[in-house]
C-alpha positions in Angstrom: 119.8 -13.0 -50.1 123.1 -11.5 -50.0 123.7 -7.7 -49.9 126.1 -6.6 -52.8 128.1 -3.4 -53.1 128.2 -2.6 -57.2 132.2 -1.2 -57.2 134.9 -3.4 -57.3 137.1 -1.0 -55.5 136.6 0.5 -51.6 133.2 1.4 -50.5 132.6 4.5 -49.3 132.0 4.0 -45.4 130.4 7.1 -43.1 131.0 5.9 -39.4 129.2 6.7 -36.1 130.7 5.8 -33.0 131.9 7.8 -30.0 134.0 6.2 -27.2 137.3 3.8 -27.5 135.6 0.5 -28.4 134.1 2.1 -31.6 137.9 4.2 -32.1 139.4 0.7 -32.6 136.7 -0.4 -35.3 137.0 3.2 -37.2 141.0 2.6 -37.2 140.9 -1.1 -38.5 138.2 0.4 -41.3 141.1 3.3 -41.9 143.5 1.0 -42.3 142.2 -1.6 -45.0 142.2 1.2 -47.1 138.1 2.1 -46.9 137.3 5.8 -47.7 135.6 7.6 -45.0 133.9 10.7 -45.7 132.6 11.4 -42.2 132.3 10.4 -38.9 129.7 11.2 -36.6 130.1 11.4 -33.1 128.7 12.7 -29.5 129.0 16.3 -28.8 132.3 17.3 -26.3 131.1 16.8 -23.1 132.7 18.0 -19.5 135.4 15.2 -18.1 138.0 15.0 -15.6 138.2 16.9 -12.2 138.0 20.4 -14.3 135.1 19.5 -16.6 137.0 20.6 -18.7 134.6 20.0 -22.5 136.7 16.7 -23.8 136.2 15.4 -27.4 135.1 11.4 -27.9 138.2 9.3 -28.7 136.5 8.4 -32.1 136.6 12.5 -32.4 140.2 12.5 -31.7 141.2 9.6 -34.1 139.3 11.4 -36.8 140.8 14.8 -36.5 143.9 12.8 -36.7 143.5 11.2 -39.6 141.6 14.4 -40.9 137.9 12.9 -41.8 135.7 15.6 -41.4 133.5 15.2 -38.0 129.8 16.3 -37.3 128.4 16.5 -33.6 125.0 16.6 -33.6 122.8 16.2 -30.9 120.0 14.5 -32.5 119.1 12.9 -36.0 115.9 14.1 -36.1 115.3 17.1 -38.7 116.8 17.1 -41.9 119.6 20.1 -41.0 120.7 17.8 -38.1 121.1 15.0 -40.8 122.1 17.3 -44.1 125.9 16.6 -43.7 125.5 12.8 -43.7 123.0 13.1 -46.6 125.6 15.5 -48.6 128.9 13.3 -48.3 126.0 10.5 -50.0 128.1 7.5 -48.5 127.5 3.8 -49.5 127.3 2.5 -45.8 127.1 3.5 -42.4 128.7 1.7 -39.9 127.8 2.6 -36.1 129.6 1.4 -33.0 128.4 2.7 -29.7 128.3 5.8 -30.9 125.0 7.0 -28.2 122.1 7.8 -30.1 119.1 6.4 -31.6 118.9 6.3 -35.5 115.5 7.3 -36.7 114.1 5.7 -39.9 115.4 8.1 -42.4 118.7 7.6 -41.2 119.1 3.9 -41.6 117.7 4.6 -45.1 119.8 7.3 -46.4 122.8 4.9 -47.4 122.2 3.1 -50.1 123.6 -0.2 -48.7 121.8 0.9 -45.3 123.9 1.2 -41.6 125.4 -2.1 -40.0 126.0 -2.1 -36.1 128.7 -3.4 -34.2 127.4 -5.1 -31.6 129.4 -6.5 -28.5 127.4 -9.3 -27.9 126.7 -12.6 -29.6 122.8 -11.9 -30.8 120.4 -12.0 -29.4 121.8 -12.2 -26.2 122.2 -8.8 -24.6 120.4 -6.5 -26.8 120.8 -3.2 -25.0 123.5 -0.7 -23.7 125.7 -3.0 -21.2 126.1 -6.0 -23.0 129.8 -6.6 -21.8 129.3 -6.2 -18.3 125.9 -8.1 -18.1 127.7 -11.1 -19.4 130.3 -10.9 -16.7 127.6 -10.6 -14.3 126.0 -13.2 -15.2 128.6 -15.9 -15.4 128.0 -16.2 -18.9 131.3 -19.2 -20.6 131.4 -16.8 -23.7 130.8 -13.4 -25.6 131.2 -12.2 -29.0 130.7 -9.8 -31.6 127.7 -9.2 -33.8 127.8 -7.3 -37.1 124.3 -6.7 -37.7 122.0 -5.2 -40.1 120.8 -2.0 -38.4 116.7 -1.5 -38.1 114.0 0.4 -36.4 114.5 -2.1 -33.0 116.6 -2.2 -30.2 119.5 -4.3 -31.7 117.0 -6.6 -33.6 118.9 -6.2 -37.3 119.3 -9.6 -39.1 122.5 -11.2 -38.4 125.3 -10.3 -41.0 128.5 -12.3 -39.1 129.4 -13.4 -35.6 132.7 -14.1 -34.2 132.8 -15.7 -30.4 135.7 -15.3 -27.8 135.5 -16.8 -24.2 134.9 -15.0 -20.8 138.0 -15.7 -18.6 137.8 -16.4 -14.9 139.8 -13.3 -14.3 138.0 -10.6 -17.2 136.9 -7.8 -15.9 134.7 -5.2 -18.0 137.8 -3.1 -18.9 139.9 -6.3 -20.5 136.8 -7.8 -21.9 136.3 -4.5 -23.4 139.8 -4.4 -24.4 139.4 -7.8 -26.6 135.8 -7.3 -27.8 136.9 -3.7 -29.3 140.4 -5.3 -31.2 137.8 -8.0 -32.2 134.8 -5.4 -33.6 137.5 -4.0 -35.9 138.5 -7.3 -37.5 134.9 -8.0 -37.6 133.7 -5.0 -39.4 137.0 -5.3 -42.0 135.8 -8.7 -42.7 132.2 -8.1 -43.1 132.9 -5.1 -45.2 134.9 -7.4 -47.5 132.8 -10.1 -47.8 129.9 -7.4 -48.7 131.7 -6.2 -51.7 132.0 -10.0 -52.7 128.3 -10.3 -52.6 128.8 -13.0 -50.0 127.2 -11.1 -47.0 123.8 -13.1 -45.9 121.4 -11.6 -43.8 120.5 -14.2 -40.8 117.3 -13.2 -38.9 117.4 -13.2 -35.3 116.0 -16.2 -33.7 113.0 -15.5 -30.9 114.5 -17.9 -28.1 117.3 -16.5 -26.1 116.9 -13.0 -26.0 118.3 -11.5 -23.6 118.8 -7.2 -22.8 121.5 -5.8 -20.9 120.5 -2.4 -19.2 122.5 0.6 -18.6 124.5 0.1 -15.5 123.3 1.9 -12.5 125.8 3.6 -9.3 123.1 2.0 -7.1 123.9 -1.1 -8.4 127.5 -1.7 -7.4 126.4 -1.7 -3.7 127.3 -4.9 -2.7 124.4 -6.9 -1.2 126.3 -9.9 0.8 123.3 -11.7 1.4 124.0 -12.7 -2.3 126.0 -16.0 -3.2 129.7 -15.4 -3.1 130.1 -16.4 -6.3 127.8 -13.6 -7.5 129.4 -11.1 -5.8 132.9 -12.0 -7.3 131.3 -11.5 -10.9 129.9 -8.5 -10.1 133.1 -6.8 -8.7 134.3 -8.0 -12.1 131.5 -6.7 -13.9 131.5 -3.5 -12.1 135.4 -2.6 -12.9 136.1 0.3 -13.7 132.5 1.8 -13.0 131.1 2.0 -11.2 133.1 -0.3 -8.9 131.4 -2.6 -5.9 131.1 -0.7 -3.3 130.2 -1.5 0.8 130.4 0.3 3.6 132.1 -0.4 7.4 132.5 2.3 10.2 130.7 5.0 7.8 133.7 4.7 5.4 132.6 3.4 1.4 135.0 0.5 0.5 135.2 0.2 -3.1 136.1 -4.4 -3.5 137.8 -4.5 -6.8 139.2 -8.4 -6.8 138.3 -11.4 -4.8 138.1 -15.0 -4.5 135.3 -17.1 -3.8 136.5 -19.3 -0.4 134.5 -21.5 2.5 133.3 -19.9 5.1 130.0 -19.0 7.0 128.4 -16.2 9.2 125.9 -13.4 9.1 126.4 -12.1 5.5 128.6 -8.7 5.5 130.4 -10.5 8.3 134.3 -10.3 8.7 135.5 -13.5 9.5 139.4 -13.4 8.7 142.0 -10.3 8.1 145.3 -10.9 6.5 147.4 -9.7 4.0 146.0 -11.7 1.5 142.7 -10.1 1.6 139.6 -9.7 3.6 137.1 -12.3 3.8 133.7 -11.5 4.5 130.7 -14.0 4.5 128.1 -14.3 1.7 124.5 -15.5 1.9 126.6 -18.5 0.3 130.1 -19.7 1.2 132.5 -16.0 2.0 134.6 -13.8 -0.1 138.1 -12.7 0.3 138.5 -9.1 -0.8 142.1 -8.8 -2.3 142.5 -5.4 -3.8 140.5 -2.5 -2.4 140.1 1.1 -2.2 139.0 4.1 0.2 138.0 7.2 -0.8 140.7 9.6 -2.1 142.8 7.0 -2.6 144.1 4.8 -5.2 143.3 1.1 -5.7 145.8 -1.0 -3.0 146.4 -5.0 -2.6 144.5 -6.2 0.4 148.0 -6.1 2.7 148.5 -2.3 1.7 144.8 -1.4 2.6 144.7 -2.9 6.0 148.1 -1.0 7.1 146.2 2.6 6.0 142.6 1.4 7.5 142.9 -1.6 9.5 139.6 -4.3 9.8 139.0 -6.5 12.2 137.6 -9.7 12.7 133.4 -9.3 13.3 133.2 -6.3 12.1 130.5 -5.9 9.7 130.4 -4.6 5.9 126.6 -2.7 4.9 125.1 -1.5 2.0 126.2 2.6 1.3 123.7 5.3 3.0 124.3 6.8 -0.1 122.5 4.0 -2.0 
């Protein structure tokens, strides 16, 4: 049955959401003309080298456009929650926004909370969808509008879009896309709701999939891994938390390679140049093109080599730190 907002004019749309992916779906809402009455987001928290307290981009946008902002830590009590409750707003939509909605939450608006999800559902459910399908070599993502409930991203299915996963995406320009694409989403399930033409489609049971947080332990590269597995992971892994190896006690960050022939003891150096590195994989090697020491910046393979040079045998570990 479809969901059906009773105005004919613009809903009145409370958003939660905290870093840039759900900035871009709170700016396409802004500008088709929906009112916004608040927008929830995290709490200021340290950043840069000063830890200096940083407002969320979805923070900034907001004071911009001036929408009143709340910051609480939880949505527990009913004082934590009395500023959504008072602006009484027809929907919430929530985009990354970092916290878990409790029942009487996803019940205060009367047309409930819809989630933007960056994942084609129910494929990664969870918190890293976008770099879980780099990683794992999935041909295609998405975006998920969904019905918000009391599960981990298990909301009926209110509108999918789909966009491939190119052989050179990385989390940052997936990200990119997926966010421009969760805005024109939202717009477009937001207008079909007020026609009365947005249908709820349960989740199936086959293919779920969950995407955990991303770990620092996990961008140590382990070379005894396929080559081609190691290339989506760099990918997956960019910006954080970057793969990471070790040679001579020094942690290489590998931010770009090719999958290319080649055999030997994995972690193995088997050919320099300024084209990159190339380092054998439990299957077939990997050329390393675009890498980085620390306290410097990220360098094409040629550039790296003249500041710490790498020679043939020598062997790439996992971190001590890991």
């Amino acid at each position: 049955m479809a969901a059906t907002a009773p105005e004919t004019g613009g809903l009145r749309v409370a958003f939660a959401g905290t870093p840039e992916f759900a900035a871009c779906a709170l700016e396409a809402i802004l500008a088709a003309g929906y009112e916004v009455p608040l927008v929830l987001t995290q709490p200021d928290r340290p950043a840069g080298r000063g830890m200096k307290l940083t407002p969320s981009a979805v923070k900034k946008l907001a004071l911009d456009r001036g929408i009143e902002v709340d910051q609480p830590e939880k949505l527990r009590t009913e004082e934590q929650r009395a500023r959504l409750a008072a602006c009484a707003p027809d929907l919430l939509v929530v985009a990354a926004y970092g916290l878990i909605l409790p029942t009487a939450v996803l019940e205060l608006p009367r047309l409930g909370c819809l989630n933007i999800h960056a994942s084609l559902l129910p494929r990664w459910r969870g918190a890293a969808p976008i770099h879980r399908a780099i990683e794992a070599g999935d041909a295609e993502t998405g975006i998920t509008i969904m019905q918000m409930d009391e599960g981990l991203d298990t909301g009926a299915m209110l509108l999918k879009r789909a966009t491939p996963i190119l052989p050179a995406d990385t989390t940052a320009s997936l990200h990119d896309r997926l966010a421009a694409l969760g805005g024109e989403c939202i717009v477009e399930a937001l207008a079909a709701l007020q026609r009365g033409e947005l249908v709820a489609t349960p989740q199936p049971a086959a293919g779920v999939t969950y995407a955990a947080k991303i770990g620092r332990a996990e961008a140590s590269i382990d070379w005894t891994r396929p080559a081609v597995d190691i290339e989506r992971a760099m990918r997956a892994f960019d910006p954080f938390p970057g793969a990471a190896s070790s040679l001579r006690d020094t942690v290489v960050k590998c931010w770009s390679g090719k999958v290319v022939p080649g055999a030997g003891e994995p972690g193995t150096v088997l050919a320099v140049d300024d084209e990159g590195i190339t380092i054998a994989c439990g299957r077939d090697a990997l050329r390393c093109t675009v890498l980085q020491r620390p306290g410097s910046k990220r360098l094409p393979a040629g550039e790296f080599l003249r500041g710490f040079p790498v020679s043939v045998g020598e062997r790439f570990t996992v971190p001590a730190a890991a």
